[in-house]
C-alpha positions in Angstrom: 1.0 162.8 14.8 -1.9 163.1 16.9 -4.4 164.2 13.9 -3.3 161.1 12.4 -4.5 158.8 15.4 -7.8 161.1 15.5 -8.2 160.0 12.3 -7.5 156.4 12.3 -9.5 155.9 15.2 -12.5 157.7 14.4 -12.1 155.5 11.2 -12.2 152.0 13.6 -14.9 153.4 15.3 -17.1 153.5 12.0 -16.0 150.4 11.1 -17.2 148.9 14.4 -20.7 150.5 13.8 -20.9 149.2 10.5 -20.0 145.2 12.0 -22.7 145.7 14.9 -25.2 146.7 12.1 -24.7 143.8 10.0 -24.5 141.6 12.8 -28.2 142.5 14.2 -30.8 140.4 13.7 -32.4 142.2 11.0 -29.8 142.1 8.8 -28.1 138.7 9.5 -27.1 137.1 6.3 -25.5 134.2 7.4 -26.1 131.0 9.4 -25.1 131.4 13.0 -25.2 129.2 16.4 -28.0 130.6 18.9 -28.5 130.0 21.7 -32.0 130.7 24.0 -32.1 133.3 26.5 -35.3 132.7 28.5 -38.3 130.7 28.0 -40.6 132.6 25.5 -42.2 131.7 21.7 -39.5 130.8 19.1 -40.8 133.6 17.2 -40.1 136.3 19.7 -36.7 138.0 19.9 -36.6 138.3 23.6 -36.3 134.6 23.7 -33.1 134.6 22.0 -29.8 135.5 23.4 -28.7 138.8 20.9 -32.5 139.3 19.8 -31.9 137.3 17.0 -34.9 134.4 16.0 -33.5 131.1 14.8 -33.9 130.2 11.0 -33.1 127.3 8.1 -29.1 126.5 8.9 -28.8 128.2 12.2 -27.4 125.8 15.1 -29.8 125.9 18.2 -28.9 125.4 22.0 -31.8 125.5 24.6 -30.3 126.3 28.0 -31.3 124.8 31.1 -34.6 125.6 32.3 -35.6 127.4 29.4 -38.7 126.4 27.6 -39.2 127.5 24.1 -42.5 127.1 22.5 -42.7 126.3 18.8 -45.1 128.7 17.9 -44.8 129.0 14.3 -43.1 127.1 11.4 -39.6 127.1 12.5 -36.5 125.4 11.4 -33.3 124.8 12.1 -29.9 123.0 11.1 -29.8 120.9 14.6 -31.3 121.6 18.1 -29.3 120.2 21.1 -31.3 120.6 24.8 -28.6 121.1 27.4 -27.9 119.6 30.2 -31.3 120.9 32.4 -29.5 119.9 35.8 -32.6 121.1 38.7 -35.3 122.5 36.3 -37.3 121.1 33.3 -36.0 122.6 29.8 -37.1 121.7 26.0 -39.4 122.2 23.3 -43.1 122.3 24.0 -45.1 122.5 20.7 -48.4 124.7 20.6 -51.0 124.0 18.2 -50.3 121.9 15.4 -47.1 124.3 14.6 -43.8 122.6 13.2 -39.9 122.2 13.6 -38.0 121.6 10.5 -34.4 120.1 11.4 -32.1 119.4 8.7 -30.3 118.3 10.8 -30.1 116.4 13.9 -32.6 116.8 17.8 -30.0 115.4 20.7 -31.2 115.7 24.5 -27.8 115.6 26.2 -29.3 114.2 30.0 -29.4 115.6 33.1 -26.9 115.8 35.9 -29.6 116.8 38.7 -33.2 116.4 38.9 -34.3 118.2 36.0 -35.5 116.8 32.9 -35.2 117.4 29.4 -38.4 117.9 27.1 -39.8 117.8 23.5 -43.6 117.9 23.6 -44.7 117.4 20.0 -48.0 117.4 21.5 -50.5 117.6 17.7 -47.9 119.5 15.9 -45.1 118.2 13.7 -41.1 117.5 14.2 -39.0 116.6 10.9 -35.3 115.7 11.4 -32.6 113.8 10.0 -32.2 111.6 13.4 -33.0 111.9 17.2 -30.6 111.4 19.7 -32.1 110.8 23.0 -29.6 110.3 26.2 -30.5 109.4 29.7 -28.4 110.8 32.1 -26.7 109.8 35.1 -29.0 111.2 37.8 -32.5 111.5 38.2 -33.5 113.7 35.4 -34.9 112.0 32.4 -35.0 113.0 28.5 -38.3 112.2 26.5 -39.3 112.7 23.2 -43.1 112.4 22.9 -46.2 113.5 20.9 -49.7 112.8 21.2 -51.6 113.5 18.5 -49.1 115.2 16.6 -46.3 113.6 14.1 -42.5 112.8 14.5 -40.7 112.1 11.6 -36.9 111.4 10.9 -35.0 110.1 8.0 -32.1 108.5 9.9 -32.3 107.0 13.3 -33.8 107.1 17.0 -31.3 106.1 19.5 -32.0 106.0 23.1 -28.7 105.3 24.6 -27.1 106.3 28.4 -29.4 105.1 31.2 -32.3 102.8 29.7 -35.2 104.0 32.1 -34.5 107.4 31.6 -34.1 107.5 27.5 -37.7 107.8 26.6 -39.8 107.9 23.1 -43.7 108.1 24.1 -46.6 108.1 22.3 -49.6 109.4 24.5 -52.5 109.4 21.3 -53.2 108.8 18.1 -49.9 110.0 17.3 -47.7 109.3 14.3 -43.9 108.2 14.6 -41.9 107.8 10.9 -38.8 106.2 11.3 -36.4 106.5 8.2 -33.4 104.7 9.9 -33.2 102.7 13.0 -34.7 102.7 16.1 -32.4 101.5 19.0 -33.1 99.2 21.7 -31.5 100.5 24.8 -34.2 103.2 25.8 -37.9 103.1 27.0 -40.8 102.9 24.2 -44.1 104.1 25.5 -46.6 103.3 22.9 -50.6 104.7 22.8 -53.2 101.8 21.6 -54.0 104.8 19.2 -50.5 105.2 17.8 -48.6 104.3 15.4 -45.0 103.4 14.9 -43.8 103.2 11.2 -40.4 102.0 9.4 -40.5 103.3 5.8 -36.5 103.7 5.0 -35.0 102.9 2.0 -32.2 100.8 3.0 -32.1 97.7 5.8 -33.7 99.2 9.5 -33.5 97.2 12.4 -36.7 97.2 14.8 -35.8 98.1 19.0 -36.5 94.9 21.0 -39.0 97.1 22.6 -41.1 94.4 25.2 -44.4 96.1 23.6 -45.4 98.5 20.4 -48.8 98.8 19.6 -49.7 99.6 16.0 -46.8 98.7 13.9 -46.3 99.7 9.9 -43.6 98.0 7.9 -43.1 100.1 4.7 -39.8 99.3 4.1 -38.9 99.8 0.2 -35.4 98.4 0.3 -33.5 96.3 2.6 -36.4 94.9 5.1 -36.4 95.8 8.7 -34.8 93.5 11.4 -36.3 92.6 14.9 -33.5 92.6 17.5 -35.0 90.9 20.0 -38.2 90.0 22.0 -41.8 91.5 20.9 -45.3 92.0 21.0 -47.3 93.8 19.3 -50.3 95.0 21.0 -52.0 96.7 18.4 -52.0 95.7 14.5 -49.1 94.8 12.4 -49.5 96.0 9.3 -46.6 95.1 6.2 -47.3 97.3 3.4 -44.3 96.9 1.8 -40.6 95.5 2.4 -39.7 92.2 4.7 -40.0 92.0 8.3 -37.4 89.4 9.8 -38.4 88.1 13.2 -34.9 86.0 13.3 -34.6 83.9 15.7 -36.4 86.1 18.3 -39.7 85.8 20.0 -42.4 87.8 18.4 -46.0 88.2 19.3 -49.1 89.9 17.1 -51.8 90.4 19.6 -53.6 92.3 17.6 -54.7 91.6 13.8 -51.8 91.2 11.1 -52.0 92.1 7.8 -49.3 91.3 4.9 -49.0 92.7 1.7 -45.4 92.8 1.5 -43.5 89.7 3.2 -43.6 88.5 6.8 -40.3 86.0 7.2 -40.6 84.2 10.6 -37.3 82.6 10.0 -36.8 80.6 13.4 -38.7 82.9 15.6 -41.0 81.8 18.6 -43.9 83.6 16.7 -47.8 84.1 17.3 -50.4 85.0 15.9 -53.5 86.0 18.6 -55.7 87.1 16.2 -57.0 87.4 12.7 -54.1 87.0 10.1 -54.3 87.9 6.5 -52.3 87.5 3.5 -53.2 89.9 1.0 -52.7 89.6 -2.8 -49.0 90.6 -3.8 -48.2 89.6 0.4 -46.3 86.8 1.9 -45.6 84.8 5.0 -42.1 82.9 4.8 -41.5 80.1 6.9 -37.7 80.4 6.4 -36.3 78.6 9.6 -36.4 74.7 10.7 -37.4 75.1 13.9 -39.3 77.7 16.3 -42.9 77.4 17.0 -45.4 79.2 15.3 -49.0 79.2 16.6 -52.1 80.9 14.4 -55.0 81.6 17.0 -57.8 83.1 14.9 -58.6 82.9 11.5 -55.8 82.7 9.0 -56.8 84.3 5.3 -54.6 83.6 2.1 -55.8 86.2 -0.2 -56.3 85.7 -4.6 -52.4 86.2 -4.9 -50.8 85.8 -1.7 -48.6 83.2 -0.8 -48.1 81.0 2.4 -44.5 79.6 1.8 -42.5 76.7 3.6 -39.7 77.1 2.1 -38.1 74.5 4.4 -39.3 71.6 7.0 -41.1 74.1 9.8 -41.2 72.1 12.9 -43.9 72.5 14.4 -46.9 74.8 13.1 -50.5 74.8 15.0 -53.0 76.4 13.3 -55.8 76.0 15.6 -58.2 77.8 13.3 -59.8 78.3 10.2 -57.7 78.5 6.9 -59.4 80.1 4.2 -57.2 80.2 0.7 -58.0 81.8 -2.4 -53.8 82.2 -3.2 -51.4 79.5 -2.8 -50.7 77.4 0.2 -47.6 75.4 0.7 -47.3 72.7 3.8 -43.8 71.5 4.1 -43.0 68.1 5.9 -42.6 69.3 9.3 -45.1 68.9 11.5 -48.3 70.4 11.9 -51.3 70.5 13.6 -54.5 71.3 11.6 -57.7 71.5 14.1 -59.8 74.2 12.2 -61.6 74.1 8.9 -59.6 74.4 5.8 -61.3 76.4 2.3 -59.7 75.9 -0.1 -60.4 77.9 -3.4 -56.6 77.9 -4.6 -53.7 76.2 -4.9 -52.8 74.4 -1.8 -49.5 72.0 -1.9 -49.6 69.6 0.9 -46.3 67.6 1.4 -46.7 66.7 5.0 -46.5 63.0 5.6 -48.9 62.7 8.3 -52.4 62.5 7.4 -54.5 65.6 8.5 -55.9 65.3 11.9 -59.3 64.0 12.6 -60.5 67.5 13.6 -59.7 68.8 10.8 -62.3 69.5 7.7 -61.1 69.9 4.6 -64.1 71.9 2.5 -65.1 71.1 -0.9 -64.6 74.0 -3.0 -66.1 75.0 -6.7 -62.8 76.3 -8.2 -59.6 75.1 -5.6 -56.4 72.8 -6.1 -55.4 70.2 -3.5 -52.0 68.7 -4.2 -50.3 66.0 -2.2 -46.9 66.8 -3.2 -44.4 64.7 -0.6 -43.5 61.2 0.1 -45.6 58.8 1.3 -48.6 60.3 2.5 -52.7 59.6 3.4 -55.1 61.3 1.3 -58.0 62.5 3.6 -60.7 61.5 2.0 -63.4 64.2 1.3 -64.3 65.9 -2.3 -61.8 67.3 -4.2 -62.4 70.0 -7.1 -59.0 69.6 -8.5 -56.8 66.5 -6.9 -53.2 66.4 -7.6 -50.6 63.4 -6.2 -47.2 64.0 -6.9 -44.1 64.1 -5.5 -43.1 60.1 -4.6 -43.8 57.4 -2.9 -47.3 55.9 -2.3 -50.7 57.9 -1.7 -53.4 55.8 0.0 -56.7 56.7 -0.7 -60.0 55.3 0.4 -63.2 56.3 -1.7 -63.1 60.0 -2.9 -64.8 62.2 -5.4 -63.0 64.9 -7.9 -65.6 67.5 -9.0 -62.8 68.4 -11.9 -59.7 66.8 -12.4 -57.5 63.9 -10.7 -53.7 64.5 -11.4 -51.1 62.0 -10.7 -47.6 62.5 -11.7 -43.7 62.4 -10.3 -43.2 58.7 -9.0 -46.4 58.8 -6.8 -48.3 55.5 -7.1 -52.1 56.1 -5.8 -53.5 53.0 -3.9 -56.7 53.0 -4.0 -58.5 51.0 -1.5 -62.0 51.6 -2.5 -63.5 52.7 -5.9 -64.2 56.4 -6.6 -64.9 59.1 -9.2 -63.9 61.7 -11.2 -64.2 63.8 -14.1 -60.7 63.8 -15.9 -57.8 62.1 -15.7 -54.3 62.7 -16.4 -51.5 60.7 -16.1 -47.9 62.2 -16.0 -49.0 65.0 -17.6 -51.2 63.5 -20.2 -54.8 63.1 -20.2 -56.7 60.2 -20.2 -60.0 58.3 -21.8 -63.2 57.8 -20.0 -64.1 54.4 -18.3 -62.5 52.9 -14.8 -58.7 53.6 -14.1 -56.5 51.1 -11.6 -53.9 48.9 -10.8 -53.7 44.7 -12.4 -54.8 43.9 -9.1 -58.4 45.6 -10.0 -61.3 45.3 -12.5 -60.5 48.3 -13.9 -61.1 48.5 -17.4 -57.7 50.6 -17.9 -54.6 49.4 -16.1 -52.1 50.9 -15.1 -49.4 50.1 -12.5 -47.2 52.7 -13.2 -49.5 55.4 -11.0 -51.6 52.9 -9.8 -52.1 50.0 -6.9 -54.3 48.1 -4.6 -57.7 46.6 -5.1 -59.8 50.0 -5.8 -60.4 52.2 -9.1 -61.4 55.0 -10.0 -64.4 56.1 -12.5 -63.8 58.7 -15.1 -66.8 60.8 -16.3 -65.5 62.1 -19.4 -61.5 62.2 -19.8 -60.4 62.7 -23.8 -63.2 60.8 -25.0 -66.4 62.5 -23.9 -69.5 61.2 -25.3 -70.9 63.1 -28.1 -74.5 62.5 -29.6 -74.7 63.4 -33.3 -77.0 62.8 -35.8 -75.6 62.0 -39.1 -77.5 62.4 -42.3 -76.2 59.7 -44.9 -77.1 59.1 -48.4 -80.3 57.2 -49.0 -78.7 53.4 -51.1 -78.8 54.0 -54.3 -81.4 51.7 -56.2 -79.1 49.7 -59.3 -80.9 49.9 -62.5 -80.3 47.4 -65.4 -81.3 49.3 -68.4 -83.1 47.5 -71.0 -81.8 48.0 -75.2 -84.3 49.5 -77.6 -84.3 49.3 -81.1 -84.3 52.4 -83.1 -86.2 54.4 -83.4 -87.4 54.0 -79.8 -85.7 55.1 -76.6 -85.0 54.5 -73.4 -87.7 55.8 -71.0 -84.8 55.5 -67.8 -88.5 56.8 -65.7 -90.5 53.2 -66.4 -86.9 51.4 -68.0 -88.6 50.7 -71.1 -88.5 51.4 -74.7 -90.8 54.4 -75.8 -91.1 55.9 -79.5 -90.0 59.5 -79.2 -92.7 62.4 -80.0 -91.6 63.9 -82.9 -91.1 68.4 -82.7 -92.6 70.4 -85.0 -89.8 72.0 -86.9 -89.5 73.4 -90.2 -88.2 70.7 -92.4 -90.2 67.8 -90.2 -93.2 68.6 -90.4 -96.1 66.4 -91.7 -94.3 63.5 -90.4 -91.6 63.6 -92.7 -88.8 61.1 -91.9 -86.3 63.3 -92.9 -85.8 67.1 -92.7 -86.9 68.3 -96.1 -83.9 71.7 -95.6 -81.5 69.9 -94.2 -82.3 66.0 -95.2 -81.1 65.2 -91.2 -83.3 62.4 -89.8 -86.2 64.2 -88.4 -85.9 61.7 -85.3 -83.0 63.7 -84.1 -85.0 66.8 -83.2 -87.2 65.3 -81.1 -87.7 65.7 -77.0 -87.1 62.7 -75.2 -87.3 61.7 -71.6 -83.8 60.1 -71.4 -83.4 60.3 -67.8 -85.6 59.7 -64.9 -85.5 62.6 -62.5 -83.3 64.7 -64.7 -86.2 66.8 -66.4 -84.9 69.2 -69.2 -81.5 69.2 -67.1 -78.4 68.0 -69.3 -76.3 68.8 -65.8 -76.5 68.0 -62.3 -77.6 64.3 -61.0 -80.4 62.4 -61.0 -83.7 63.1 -58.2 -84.4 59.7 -58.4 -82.0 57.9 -59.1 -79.1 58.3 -56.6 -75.9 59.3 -58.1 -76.8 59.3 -61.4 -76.0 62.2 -63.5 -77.8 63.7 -65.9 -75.1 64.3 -68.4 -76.4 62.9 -71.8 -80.0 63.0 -71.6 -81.4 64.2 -74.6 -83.5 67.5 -74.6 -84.7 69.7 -77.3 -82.0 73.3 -77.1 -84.9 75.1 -76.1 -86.3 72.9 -73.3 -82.1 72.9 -72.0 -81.2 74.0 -68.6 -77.8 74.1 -67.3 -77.9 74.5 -63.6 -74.7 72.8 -62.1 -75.3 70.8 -59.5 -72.0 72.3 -57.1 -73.5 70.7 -54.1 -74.4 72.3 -50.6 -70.6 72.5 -48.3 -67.9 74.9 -49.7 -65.7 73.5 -52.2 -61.6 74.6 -52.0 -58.6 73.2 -52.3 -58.3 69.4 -51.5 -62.0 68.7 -52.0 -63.5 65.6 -54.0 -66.4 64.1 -55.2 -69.5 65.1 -57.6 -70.1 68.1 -56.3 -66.2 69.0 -57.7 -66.8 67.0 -61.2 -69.5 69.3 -61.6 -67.3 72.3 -61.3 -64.5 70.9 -63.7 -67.8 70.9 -66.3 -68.9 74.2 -65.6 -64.8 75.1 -66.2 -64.7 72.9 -69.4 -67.9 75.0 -70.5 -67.1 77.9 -69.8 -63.6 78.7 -69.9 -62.4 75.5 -72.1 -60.2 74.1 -69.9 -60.0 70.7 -71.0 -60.0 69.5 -66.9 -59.8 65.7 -66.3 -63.3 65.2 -64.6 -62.6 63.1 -62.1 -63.7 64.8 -58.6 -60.5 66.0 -57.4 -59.7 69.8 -56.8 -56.1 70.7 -56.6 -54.4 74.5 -56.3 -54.1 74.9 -60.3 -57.6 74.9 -60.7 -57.9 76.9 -57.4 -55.7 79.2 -59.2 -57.9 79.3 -62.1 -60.8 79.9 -59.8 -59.6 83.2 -58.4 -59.2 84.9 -61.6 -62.2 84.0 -62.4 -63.8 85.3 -59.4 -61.9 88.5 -59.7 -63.4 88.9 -63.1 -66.3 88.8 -62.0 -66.8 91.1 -58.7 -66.1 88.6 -56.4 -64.0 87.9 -53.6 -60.7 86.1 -54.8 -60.3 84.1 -51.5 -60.6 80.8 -53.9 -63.5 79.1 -51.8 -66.6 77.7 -53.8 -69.2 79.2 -51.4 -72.8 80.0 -52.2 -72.1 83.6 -54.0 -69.8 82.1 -56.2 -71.9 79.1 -57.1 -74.9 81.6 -57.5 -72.4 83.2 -60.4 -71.5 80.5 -62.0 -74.6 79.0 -62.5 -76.4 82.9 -63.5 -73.1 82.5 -66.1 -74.4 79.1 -67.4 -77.4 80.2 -69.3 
């Protein structure tokens, strides 16, 4: 009996060695909760209670007054700083070493005078949410970095006593928030800093009193203000919404919008420069809520200024330079700046623009009156539009481009004016003066016009073109005197000539008759039938206009047959001489038996195209210069 217990217990005894081997810190193999035993370097052993260094999915407690010092790239499932009660405990980070938290950082708060610390200081802290609590006593809990980067997926929450729940930025420092950041601690934010929102669903934005350097990068979802704001630094909205609500929100330092900026019914100022860049936008979604614009306002090529709704009131006490689209809704504003306008900029307020205001000329820009009844301020337009309804009154103007009216807006013109088009509803209109009945214009219109004024329009659809036109000289009519054989008609001096008789065999000797063939030697002779038609039996006349030379009389040898195709490319549709020419050179050639009467239609075209096929030419059925050139080398 007893060599059996010796046995079994020498066995348990092995067994135990074997666990405490496996259990050391050089041969743990699975995730385990640590917790610190002394202040020390998270690398060393000594600082952890059992030897053993935290690693990826181990759960980490730092004890009161213990300060571990994130020497190295270390990481961790979670890290929770207890309760530090008298003395200061936390993370302190040296260099620009990093914490990797898959997890989630929580400062529990202190019970005494001792407070709890995470110093990113220029290193770098990655988790999946912070979780900062304030305690009851004097102690506080602050997350800070100064040069250094804080990133979390989820949320920041400050919760338990406000004053003592701190995030702090001391420098340039970098804060990424994935989720939301809570309003019920203390922000501490460095003019150098920068706070950024860049989740991927809706965030909501601490109604912190001040931020400095903001980034919106929201990609879905937006991020919503919760309450009063400024923003000392810039505000920059790369991407995603920011919705002021109906809270107070103040940029005191340049904002810049390439995503959107909706002011809804915020209290909302603008201290300094504000741009809207190309793909950006500022909605005014809200109908009321003040919204002032201190410094110069910029509307980018492609971004948009949008009243979506009657904004009561806006003040823009500044320049406004637009190169995107601007759109003024009916509330009321006040305009004491200068306003460039390059773009498109849709006015619909009803009151005229105030007398401080200048309203610059541009080269390229849009101006369109687009509500009810409304003053036109009277400066020079590149582009005018007045649409909408009701009635525009206009003094004396001048439109560089073009003067749109459409809708049921009726332009009263009071004085008389100028521009370079016109369209009316849409359509375009003729040069000449444009008004009312009640004018001298020399086109009337009451539809989209009224009063006593008109307006002058350069060139419309009618420009004026200056051509000069080459016409036919009048041809000169001929009456043709008889002769009696065996003269002929001389058609050069219209009289009656006896013909020279050729030498050919048969004729000879002045034989009236051939003596081979007994033909009448008369009929081989060369006559000058028709003036200006030379040895040609084709073609027309150089003298006489339109007369062709078809049937003057030519010895074969003295012939020519040059077709007279004219100098424009003949196809399908064309008439005239040029085309009876081209049915003789066909009859000729090919034995067609055409009609000649001047009129091409597609069976001849047909005809054509073999024809140019057969002979090395493009089949395309035009009459152009190569294939005039070919038929008349084909002639002879």
């Amino acid at each position: 009996m007893n060599k059996i217990f010796k046995k079994v217990f020498s066995l348990s005894l092995a067994v135990l060695a074997l666990v405490v081997v496996l259990g050391s810190g050089a041969n743990k193999v699975e995730a385990a909760a640590i917790s610190s035993a002394a202040t020390g370097n998270w690398s060393a052993t000594g600082t952890w209670t059992g030897g053993i260094v935290p690693v990826a999915g181990d759960t980490v407690t730092i004890g009161a007054a213990h300060v571990v010092t994130v020497d190295t790239a270390a990481a961790a499932t979670s890290v929770s700083i207890s309760d530090p009660v008298a003395a200061t405990n936390g993370l302190t980070f040296s260099a620009s070493n990093s914490l990797t938290l898959s997890g989630t950082l929580t400062l529990v708060g202190s019970s005494g005078a001792g407070s709890s610390t995470v110093a990113v200081g220029a290193g770098t802290l990655s988790a999946a949410s912070i979780s900062i609590v304030g305690g009851a006593s004097t102690g506080s809990s602050v997350v800070s970095a100064s040069t250094g980067t804080i990133t979390t997926t989820g949320s920041i929450t400050p919760s338990g006593i406000v004053a003592r729940a701190q995030l702090t930025s001391t420098g340039a420092s970098n804060i990424n928030i994935g989720g939301n950041l809570a309003s019920t601690g203390t922000l501490t934010s460095n003019s150098t800093g920068t706070i950024t929102f860049n989740g991927g669903a809706a965030q909501t934005m601490g109604a912190y009193i001040t931020y400095n350097n903001v980034v919106i990068a929201n990609t879905s979802g937006g991020v919503t203000l919760t309450g009063t704001t400024t923003a000392l630094g810039t505000t920059t909205i790369t991407t995603g919404t920011l919705f002021l609500g109906a809270n107070t929100f103040t940029a005191t330092g340049a904002l810049s919008v390439t995503g959107t900026l909706d002011v809804g019914t915020s209290v909302f100022t603008a201290s300094s420069t504000t741009i809207i860049n190309s793909g950006g936008t500022i909605l005014f979604s809200g109908l009321t809520g003040t919204k002032v614009f201190s410094l110069a306002v910029t509307v980018s090529s492609g971004g948009i200024w949008n009243e979506s709704v009657a904004v009561t009131p806006v003040t823009l006490s500044t320049t406004l330079g637009n190169a995107g689209t601007v759109t003024i809704s009916t509330g009321t504003h006040t305009f004491s700046g200068v306003i460039t306008n390059t773009g498109t900029f849709n006015y619909a307020n009803a009151a005229t623009l105030t007398a401080t205001t200048q309203l610059a000329a541009s080269t390229v820009g849009t101006f369109n009156y687009t509500g009810a009844a409304q003053t036109v301020t009277l400066v020079n337009y590149y582009n005018l539009g007045l649409s909408g309804s009701g009635v525009k009154t206009i003094g004396v103007f001048t439109v560089l481009n073009n003067l749109a009216i459409s809708g049921t807006a009726v332009a009263t013109l009071t004085g008389d004016s100028t521009a370079d088009k016109l369209s009316l509803g849409g359509a375009s209109k003729a040069t000449g003066t444009w008004g009312s009945t009640s004018s001298t214009a020399a086109h009337q219109d009451n539809t989209y016009f009224a009063g006593t004024g008109k307006v002058s329009i350069a060139h419309g659809t009618a420009p004026t073109i200056t051509t000069t036109i080459t016409t036919n000289p009048t041809p000169t009519v001929v009456t043709l005197v008889t002769c009696a054989f065996p003269q002929v008609l001389d058609t050069s001096t219209n009289s009656c000539v006896t013909p020279v008789v050729e030498v050919v065999g048969g004729c000879s000797g002045g034989n009236q008759y051939n003596t081979s063939t007994g033909v009448l030697c008369v009929g081989a002779v060369a006559q000058v039938a028709i003036a200006g038609c030379g040895n040609r039996i084709t073609g027309f006349s150089t003298t006489i206009g339109g007369k062709s030379c078809v049937g003057n009389v030519v010895s074969a040898a003295a012939q020519s047959r040059t077709y007279n195709f004219g100098t424009v490319t003949l196809k399908n549709g064309s008439q005239g001489n040029a085309v009876m020419e081209l049915q003789r050179f066909l009859n000729a050639k090919l034995a067609l038996g055409l009609a000649v009467d001047g009129k091409l239609g597609p069976k001849t075209i047909a005809v054509i195209k073999k024809w140019q096929k057969d002979n090395g030419l493009v089949a395309d059925g035009l009459i152009g210069a190569k294939t005039k050139a070919k038929m008349n080398a084909e002639a002879n």
